[in-house]
ZAMARGU-4260 file (C-alpha; in steps of 0.2 Angstrom, whole numbers, plus 5000, padded with zeros to 4 digits):
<rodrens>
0) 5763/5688/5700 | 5781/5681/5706 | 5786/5664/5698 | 5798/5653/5706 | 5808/5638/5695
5) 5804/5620/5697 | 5815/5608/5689 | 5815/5621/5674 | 5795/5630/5676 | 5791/5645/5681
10) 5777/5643/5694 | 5767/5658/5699 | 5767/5659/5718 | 5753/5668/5729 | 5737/5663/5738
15) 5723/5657/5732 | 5713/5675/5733 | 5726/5683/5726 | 5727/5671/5710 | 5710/5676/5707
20) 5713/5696/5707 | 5727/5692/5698 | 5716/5682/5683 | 5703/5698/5685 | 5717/5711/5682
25) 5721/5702/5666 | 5702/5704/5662 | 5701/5724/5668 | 5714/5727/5656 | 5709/5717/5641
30) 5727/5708/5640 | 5726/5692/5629 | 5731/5680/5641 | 5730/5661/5647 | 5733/5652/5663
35) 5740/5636/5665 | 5738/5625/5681 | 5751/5615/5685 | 5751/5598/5690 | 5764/5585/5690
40) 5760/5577/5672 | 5763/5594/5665 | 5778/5600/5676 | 5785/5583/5669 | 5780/5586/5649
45) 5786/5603/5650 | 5803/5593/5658 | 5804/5582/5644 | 5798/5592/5630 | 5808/5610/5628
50) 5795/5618/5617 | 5781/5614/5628 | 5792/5621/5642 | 5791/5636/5631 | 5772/5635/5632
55) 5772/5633/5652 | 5785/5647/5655 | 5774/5657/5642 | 5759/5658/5652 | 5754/5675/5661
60) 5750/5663/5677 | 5753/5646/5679 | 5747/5639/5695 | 5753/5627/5706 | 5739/5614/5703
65) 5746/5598/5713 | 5750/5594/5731 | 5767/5587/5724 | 5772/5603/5715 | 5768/5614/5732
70) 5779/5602/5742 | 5792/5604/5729 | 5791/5624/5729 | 5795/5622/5749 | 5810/5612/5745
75) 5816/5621/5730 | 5815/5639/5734 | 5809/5636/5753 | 5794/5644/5751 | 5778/5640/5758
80) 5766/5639/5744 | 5746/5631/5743 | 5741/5621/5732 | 5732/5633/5719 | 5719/5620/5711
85) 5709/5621/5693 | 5695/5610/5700 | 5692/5622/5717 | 5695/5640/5704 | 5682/5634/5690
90) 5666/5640/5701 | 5676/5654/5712 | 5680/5662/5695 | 5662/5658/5689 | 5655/5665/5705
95) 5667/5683/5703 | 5662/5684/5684 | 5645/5684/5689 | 5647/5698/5703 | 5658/5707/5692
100) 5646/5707/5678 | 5661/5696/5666 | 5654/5684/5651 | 5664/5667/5652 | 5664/5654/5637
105) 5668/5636/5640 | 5677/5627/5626 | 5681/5608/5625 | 5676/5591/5630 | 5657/5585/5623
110) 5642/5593/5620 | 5633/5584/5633 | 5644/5589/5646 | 5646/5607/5639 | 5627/5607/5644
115) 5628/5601/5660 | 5640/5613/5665 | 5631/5629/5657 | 5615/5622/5666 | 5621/5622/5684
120) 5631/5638/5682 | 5614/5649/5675 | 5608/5639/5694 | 5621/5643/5703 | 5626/5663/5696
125) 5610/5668/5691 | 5618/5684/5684 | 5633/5675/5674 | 5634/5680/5655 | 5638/5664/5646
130) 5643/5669/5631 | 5642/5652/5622 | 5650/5634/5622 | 5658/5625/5607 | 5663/5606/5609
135) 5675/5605/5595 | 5680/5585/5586 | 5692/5576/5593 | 5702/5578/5578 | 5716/5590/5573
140) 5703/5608/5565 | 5706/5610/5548 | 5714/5630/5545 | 5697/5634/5539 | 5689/5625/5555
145) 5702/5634/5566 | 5697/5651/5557 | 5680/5648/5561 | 5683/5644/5579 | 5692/5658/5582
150) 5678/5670/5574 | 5664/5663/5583 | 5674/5665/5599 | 5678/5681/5595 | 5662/5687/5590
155) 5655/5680/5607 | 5668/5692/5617 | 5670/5682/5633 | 5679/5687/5644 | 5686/5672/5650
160) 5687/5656/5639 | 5687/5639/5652 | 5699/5626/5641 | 5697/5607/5642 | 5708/5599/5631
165) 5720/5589/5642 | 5735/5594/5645 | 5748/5597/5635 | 5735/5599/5620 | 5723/5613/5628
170) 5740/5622/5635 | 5746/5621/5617 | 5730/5627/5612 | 5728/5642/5622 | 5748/5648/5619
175) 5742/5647/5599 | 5725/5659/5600 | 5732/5669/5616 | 5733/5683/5602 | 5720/5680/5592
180) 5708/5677/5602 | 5711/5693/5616 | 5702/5683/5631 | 5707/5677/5647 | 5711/5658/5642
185) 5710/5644/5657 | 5718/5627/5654 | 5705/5619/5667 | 5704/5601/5662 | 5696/5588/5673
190) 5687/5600/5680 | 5672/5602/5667 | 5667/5585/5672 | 5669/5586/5691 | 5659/5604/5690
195) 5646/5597/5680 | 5646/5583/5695 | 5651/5569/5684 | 5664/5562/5693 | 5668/5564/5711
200) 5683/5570/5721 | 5692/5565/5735 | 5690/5572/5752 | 5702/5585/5760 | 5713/5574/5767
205) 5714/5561/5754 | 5722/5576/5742 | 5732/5583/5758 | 5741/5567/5755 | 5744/5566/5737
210) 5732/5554/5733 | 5720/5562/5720 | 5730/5551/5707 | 5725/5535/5714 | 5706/5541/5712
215) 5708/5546/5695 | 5717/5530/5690 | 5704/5517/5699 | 5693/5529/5687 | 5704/5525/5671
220) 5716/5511/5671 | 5717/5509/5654 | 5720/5529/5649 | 5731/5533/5665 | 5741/5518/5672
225) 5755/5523/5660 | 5756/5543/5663 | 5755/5540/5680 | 5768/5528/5681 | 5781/5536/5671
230) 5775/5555/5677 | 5775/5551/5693 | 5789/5542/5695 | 5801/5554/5688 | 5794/5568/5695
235) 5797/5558/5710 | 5817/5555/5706 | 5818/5574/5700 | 5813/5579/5718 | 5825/5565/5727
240) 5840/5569/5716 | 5837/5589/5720 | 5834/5585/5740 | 5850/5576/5738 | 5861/5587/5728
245) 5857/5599/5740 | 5861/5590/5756 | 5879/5588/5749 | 5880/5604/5743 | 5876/5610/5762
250) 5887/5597/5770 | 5903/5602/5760 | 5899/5621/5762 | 5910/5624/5779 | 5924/5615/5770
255) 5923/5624/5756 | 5924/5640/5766 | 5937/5634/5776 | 5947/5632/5761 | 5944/5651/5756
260) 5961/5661/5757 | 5961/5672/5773 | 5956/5688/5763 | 5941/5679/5753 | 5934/5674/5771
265) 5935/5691/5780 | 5927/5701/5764 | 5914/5688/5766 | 5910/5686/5784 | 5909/5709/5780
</rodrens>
């Protein structure tokens, strides 16, 4: 897939179908792999933190996750682009492995939730192979942990490996066993609790307007208030200072090019 630069990342552009043959190519031909979806928190991480911009530019696809990034995308590189949403792809990617006869894995978070969600997808896709779940501590993995993680993951041979770590951690995750582990890796986050039905998510129109944050943060004051402040805000100032650099650079253009010597002008109007 094409990837267009915002503010340093390389976002993969496309629609929303085609982001799902595109995560089913990797697949069909075994390429170790993961997938990133992109929100404004991780756009503005990958910003201030070169070596998790590394991670973000590393990945095979990294989706346009959050209303703000699309809009950004239009600005930047005038392109219409959809959002292209973790929470919406979970249960469409579920939904494909089962018809295409793929095994999934599903790694992070607790083990109450890892049931939940393994419950209602053998309800849902009768025909999905789950090749297993793992909810590791909430702790750095010793090397002899991590060795065993990627064994037992290995040894399941899913197809696709679901990630909820929060970002940057599971993105940082996934860009370490890409290799190792030779599965399809998703950075899916949040959405292991909204699939299992855990938590709720806004309407249509709600997220049309950029408003999912203000849900999450009603949700979690005490964990968010701060990203959301600082993330949002400068994501915020990134875009204005961008729109306005722009506008200048437009508004001077037909001076510049009436300063052009008489030769440079006609070569270019050629």
């Amino acid at each position: 897939m094409k990837k267009r630069t915002v503010f340093n990342s390389k976002i993969s552009t496309g629609t929303y179908r085609e982001f799902i043959q595109e995560i089913f190519q990797l697949v069909k031909f075994k390429v170790p792999s993961y997938v990133c979806f992109a929100n404004v928190h991780m756009v503005v991480e990958a910003q201030r933190d070169p070596s998790f911009q590394r991670v973000l530019n590393g990945a095979n696809v990294a989706a346009p996750d959050g209303k703000p990034v699309s809009i950004a995308m239009k600005l930047i590189n005038r392109q219409n682009q959809d959002r292209v949403c973790g929470m919406d792809m979970m249960p469409d990617l579920l939904r494909e492995a089962a018809l295409r006869g793929k095994s999934v894995f599903f790694y992070g978070d607790t083990e109450e939730m890892l049931d939940l969600i393994s419950t209602k997808a053998k309800r849902e896709f009768p025909n999905l192979k789950i090749s297993g779940y793992y909810s590791p501590p909430f702790r750095e993995l010793s090397d002899t942990e991590s060795e065993e993680m990627v064994s037992m993951i290995k040894n399941a041979a899913p197809d696709l490996v679901f990630v909820s770590l929060g970002c940057p951690k599971q993105e940082k995750w996934m860009a370490k066993y890409r290799d190792k582990l030779g599965s399809c890796l998703l950075g899916v986050g949040q959405a292991f609790r909204v699939y299992a039905g855990v938590e709720k998510r806004l309407p249509p129109w709600m997220r049309n307007l950029c408003l999912e944050w203000m849900f999450r943060l009603c949700l979690e004051p005490g964990r968010l208030w701060k990203r959301y402040l600082v993330t949002n805000t400068y994501f915020l100032l990134l875009t204005l200072n961008y729109v306005a650099s722009r506008g200048l650079q437009e508004f001077f253009a037909p001076f510049e090019k009436a300063k052009m010597p008489r030769r440079m002008l006609r070569n270019s109007d050629e």
